[in-house]
C-alpha positions as CSV (number, residue, x, y, z in Angstrom):
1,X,-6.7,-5.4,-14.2
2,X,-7.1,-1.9,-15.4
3,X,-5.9,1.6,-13.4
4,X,-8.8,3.7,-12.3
5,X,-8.7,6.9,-10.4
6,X,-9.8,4.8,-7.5
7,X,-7.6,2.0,-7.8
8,X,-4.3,3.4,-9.4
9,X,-1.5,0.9,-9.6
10,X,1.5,0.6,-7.5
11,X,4.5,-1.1,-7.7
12,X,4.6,-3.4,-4.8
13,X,7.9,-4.9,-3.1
14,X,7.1,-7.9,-1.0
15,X,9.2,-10.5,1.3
16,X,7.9,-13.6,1.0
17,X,8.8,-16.5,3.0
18,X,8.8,-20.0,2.8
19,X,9.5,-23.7,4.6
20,X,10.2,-26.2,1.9
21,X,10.3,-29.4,2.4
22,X,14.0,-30.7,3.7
23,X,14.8,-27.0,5.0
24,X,15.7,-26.3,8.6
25,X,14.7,-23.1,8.7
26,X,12.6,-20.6,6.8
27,X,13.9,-19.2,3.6
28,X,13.0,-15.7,1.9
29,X,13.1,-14.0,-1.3
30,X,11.6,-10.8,-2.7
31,X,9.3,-10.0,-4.9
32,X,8.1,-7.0,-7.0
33,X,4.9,-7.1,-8.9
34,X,2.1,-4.3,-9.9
35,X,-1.3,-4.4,-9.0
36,X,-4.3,-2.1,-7.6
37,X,-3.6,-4.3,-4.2
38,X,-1.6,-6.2,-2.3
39,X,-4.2,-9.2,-2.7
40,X,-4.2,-9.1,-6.4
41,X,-0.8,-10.1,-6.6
42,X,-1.3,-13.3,-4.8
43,X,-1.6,-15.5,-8.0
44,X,1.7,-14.2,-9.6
45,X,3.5,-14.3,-6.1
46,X,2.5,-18.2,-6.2
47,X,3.9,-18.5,-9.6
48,X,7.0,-17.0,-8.6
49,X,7.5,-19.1,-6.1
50,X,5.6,-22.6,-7.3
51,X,7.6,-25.0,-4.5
52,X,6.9,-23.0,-1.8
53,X,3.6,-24.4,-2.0
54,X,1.3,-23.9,0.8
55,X,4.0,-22.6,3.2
56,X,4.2,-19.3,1.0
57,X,3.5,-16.5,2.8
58,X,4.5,-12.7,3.4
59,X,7.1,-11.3,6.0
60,X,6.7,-8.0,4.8
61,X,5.9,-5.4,1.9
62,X,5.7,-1.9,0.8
63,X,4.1,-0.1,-1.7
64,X,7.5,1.7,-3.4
65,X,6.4,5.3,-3.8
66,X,9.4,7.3,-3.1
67,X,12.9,6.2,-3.4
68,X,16.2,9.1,-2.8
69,X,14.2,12.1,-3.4
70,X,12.2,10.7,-6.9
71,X,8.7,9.9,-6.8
72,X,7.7,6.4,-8.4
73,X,4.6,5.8,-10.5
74,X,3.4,3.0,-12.6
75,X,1.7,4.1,-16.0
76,X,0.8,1.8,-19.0
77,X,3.8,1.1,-21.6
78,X,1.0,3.3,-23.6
79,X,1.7,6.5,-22.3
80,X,5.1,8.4,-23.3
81,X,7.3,8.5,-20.9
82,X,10.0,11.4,-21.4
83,X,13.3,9.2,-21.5
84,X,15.4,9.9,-18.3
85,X,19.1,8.3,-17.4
86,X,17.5,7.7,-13.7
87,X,16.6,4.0,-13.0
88,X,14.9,2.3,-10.4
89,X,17.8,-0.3,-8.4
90,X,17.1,-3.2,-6.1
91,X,20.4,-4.1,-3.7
92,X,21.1,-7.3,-1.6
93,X,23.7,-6.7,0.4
94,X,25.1,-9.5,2.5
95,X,27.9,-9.2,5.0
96,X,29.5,-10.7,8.5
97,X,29.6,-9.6,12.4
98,X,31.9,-11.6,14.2
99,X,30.7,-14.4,16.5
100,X,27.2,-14.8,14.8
101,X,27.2,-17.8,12.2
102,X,24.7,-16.4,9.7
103,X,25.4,-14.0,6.5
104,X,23.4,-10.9,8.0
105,X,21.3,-8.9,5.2
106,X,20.2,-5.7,4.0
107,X,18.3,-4.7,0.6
108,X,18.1,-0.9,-0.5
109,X,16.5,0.7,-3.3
110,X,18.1,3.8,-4.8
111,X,17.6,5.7,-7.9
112,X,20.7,5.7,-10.0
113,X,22.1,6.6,-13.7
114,X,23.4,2.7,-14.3
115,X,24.7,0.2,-11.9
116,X,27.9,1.5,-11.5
117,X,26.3,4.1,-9.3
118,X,24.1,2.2,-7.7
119,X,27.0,0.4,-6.2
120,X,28.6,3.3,-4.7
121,X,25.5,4.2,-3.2
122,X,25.1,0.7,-1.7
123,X,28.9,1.0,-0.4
124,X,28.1,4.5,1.2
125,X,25.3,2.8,3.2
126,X,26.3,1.5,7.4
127,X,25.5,-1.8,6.6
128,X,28.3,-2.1,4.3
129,X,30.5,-0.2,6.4
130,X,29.8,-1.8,9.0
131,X,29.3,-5.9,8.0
132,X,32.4,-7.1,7.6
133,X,35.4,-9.1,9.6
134,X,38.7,-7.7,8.1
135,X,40.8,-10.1,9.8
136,X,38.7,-13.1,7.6
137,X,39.5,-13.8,4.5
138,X,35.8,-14.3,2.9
139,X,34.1,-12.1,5.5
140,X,34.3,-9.6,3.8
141,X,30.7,-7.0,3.1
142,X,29.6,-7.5,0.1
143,X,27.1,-7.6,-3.4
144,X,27.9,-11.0,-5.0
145,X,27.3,-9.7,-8.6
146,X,30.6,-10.1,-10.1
147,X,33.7,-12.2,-9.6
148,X,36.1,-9.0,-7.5
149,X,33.3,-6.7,-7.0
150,X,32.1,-7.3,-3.5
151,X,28.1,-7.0,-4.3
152,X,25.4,-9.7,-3.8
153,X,22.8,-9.2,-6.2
154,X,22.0,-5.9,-7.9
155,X,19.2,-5.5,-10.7
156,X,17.1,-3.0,-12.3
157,X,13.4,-3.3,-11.3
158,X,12.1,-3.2,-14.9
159,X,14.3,-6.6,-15.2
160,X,12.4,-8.4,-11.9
161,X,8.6,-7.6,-13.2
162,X,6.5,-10.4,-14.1
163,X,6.8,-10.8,-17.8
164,X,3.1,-9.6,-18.4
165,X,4.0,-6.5,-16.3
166,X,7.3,-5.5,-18.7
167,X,4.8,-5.8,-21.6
168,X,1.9,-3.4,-20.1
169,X,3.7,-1.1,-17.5
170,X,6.7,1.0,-17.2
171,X,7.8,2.8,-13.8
172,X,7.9,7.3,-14.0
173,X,10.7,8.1,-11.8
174,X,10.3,11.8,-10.9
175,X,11.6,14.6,-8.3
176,X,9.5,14.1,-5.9
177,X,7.8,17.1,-4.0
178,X,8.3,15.2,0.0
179,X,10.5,13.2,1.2
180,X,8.3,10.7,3.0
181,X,9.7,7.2,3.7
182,X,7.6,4.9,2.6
183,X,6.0,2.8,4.8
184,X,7.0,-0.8,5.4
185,X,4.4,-3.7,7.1
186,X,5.7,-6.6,8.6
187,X,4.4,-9.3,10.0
188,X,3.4,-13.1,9.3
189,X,0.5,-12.4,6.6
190,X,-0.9,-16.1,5.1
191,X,-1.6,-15.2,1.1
192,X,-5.4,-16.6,2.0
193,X,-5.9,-14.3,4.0
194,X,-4.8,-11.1,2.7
């Protein structure tokens, strides 16, 4: 798969959704591969995910283009890429609202220096203000990264790519000129069929 000025590549983040066998309800994960398109991610998304089998399937993507203020490109390992402190952060947040018995969830991407600040900025976010029973020992918001820091999974991007991606890729984080959310599609999409 090669970048063209038609087809530039994207970095794609993608909920994907599965019923494996023994489960009583659906489970998720995410995702994050490059490609031209959505649909020429499909084989790698299967190989993420090989047990899935054929109940695979998408509840949602985006195409990650700007995140806090910095515009995100993919360009080929081959091209010099002027060495920045910012990095690109992927946040699952998992916390607890009283009388509901399910972990609610929230992910976030942010552009940070190192992890450290990409957990203040996922504990300056309403969701982990707002997810949490104080009177519950256990209930408490939080990003299960480390034992006594209240976070539940936090990684660079660079670190979830496909290991042919980290090879051939790297992601430009720069300021970006508009502030345009990114937009996100969700919706029961079967990977055949994309």
């Amino acid at each position: 798969m090669q970048q063209t000025a038609d087809y530039p590549l994207k970095l794609y983040m993608v909920l994907l959704g599965s019923r494996g066998r023994g489960r009583h309800v659906e489970q998720h994960d995410y995702f994050f591969g490059i490609a031209a398109s959505l649909r020429d991610l499909v084989p790698q998304m299967k190989a993420f995910w090989p047990e899935a089998g054929n109940s695979l399937h998408i509840d949602g993507w985006r195409e990650v283009t700007n995140v806090d203020g910095y515009s995100v490109t993919v360009i080929p390992k081959t091209e010099t890429l002027i060495p920045s402190a910012r990095k690109l952060f992927f946040i699952n947040l998992g916390g607890y609202q009283s009388g509901k018995l399910e972990e609610q969830h929230d992910t976030l991407l942010t552009v940070q220096d190192d992890r450290t600040g990409a957990m203040k900025a996922a504990k300056r976010t309403d969701f982990f203000k707002t997810n949490a029973i104080p009177a519950v020992k256990g209930a408490n918001t939080h990003i299960d990264e480390k034992y006594g820091i209240d976070v539940d999974e936090i990684y660079r991007i660079d670190d979830l790519l496909a290991p042919e991606d980290k090879v051939r890729y790297q992601i430009r984080l720069t300021p970006a000129h508009s502030s345009a959310a990114d937009e996100i599609h969700l919706g029961y999409f079967q990977l055949h069929k994309i």
